[in-house]
VEXGU-706541 format. One line per 3 residues: number of its first residue (from 1); their letters; for each residue x, y, z of N, C-alpha, C, O. Coordinates in Angstrom, 3 decimals, padded with zeros to 6 digits. Layout:
VEXGU-706541
NUM = a = X,Y,Z,X,Y,Z,X,Y,Z,X,Y,Z ~ ...
END
This chain:
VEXGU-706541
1 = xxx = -118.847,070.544,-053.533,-119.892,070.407,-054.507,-120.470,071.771,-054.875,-120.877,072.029,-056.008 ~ -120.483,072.531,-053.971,-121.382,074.000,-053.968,-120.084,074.937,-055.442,-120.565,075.644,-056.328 ~ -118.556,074.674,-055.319,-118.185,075.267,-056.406,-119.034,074.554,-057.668,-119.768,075.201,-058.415
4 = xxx = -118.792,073.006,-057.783,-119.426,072.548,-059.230,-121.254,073.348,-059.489,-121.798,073.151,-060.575 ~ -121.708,073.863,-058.820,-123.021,074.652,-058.901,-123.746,074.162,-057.938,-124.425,074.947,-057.276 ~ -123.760,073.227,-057.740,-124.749,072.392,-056.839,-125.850,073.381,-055.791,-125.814,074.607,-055.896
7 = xxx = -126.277,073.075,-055.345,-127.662,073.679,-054.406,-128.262,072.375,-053.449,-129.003,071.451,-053.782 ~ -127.587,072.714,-052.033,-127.823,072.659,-050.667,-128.727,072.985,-050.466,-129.041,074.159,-050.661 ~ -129.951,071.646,-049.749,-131.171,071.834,-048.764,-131.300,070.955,-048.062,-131.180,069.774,-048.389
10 = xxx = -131.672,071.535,-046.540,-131.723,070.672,-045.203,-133.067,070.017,-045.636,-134.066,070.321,-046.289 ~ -132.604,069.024,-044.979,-134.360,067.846,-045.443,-134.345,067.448,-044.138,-133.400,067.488,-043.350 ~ -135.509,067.045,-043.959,-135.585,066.217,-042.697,-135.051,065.417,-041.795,-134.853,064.304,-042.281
13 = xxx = -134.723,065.507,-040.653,-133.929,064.635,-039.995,-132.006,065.109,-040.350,-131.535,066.242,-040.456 ~ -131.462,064.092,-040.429,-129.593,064.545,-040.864,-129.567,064.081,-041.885,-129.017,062.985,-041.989 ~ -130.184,064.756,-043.137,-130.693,064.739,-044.355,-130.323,065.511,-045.080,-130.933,066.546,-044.810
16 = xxx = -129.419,065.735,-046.188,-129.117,067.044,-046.831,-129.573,067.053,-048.604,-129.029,066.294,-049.406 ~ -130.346,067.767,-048.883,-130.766,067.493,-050.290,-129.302,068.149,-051.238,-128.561,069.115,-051.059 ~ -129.371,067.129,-052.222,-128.216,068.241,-053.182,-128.837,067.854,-054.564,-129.246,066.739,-054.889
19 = xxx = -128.820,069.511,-055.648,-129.236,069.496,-056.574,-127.863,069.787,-057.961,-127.258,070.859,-057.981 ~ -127.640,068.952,-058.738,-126.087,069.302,-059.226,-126.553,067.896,-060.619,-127.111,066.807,-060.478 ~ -126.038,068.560,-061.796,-125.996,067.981,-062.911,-127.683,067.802,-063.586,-127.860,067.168,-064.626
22 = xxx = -128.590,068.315,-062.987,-129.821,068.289,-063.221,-130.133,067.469,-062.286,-131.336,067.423,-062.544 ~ -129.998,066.691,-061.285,-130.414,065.719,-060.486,-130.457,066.246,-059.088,-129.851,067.199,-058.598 ~ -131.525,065.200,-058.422,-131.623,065.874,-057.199,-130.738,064.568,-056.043,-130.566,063.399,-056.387
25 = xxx = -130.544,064.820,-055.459,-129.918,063.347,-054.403,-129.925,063.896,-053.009,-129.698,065.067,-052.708 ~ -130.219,062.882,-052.170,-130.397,063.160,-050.896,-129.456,062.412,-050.044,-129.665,061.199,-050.065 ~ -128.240,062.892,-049.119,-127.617,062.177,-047.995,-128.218,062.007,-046.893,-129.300,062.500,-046.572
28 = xxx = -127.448,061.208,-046.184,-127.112,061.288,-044.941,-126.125,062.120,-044.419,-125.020,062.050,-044.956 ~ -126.344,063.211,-043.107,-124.973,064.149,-042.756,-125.224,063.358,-040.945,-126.161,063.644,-040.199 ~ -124.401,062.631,-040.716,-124.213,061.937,-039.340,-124.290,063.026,-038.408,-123.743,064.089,-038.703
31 = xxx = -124.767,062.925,-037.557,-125.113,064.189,-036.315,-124.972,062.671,-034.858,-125.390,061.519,-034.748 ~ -124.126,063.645,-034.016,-123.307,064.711,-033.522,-121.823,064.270,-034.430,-121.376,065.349,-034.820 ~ -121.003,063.266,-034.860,-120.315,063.167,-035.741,-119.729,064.070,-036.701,-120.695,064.823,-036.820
34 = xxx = -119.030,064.450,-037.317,-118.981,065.153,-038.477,-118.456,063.872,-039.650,-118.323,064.176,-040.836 ~ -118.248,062.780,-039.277,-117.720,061.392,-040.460,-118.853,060.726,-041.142,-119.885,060.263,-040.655 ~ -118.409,060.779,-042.491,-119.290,060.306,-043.378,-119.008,058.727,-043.492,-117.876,058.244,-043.513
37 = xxx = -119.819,058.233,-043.540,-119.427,056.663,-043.763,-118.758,056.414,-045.178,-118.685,057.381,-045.936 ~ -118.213,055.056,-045.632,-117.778,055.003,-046.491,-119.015,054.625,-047.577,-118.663,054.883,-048.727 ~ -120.253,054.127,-047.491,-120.876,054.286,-048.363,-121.583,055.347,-049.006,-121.856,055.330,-050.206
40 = xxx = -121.846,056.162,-048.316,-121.857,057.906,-048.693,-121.111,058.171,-049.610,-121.635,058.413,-050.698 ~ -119.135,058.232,-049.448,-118.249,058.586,-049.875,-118.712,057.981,-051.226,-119.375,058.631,-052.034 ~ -118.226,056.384,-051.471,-118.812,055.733,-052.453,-119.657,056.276,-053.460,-119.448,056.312,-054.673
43 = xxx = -120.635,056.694,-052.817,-121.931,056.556,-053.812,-121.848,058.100,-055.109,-122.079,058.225,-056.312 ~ -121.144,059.509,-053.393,-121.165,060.659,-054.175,-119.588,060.498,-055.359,-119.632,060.781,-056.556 ~ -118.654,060.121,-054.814,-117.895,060.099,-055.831,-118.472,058.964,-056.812,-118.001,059.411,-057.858
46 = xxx = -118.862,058.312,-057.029,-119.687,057.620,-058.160,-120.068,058.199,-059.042,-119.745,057.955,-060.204 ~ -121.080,059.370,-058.576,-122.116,060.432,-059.324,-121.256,061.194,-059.650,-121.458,061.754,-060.728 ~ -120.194,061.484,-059.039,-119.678,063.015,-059.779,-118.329,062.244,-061.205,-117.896,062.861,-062.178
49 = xxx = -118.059,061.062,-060.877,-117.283,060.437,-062.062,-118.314,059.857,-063.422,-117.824,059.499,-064.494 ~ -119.684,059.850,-063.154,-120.671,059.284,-064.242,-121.249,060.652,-064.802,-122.090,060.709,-065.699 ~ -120.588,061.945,-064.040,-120.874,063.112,-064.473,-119.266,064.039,-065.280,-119.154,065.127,-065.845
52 = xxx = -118.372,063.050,-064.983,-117.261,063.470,-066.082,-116.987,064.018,-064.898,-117.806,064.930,-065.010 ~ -116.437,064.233,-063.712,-115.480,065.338,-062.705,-114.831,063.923,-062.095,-115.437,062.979,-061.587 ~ -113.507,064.077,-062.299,-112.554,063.070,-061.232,-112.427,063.613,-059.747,-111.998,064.741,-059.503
55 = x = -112.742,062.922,-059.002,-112.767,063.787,-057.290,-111.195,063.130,-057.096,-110.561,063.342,-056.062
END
């Protein structure tokens, strides 16, 4: 995401803010884990196809 421009900020808790297409959106980053669930996956490829980028 950080190539498409985006802008990374730690939020509270395993929380990661991302700012990309004018919008702001906030995850979940699973701790001690590094696996994203599949509704995560879901949701960000959603946003980046209603923003015209095929992931």
């Amino acid at each position: 995401m950080v190539s498409l421009g985006a802008e990374l900020s730690e939020r509270e808790g395993s929380r990661i803010g991302v700012r990309l297409f004018g919008e702001r959106r906030v995850f979940h980053r699973p701790h001690p884990s590094p696996d994203t669930d599949k509704g995560a996956v879901t949701s960000i490829r959603n946003w980046l196809k209603d923003n015209g980028i095929e992931p």
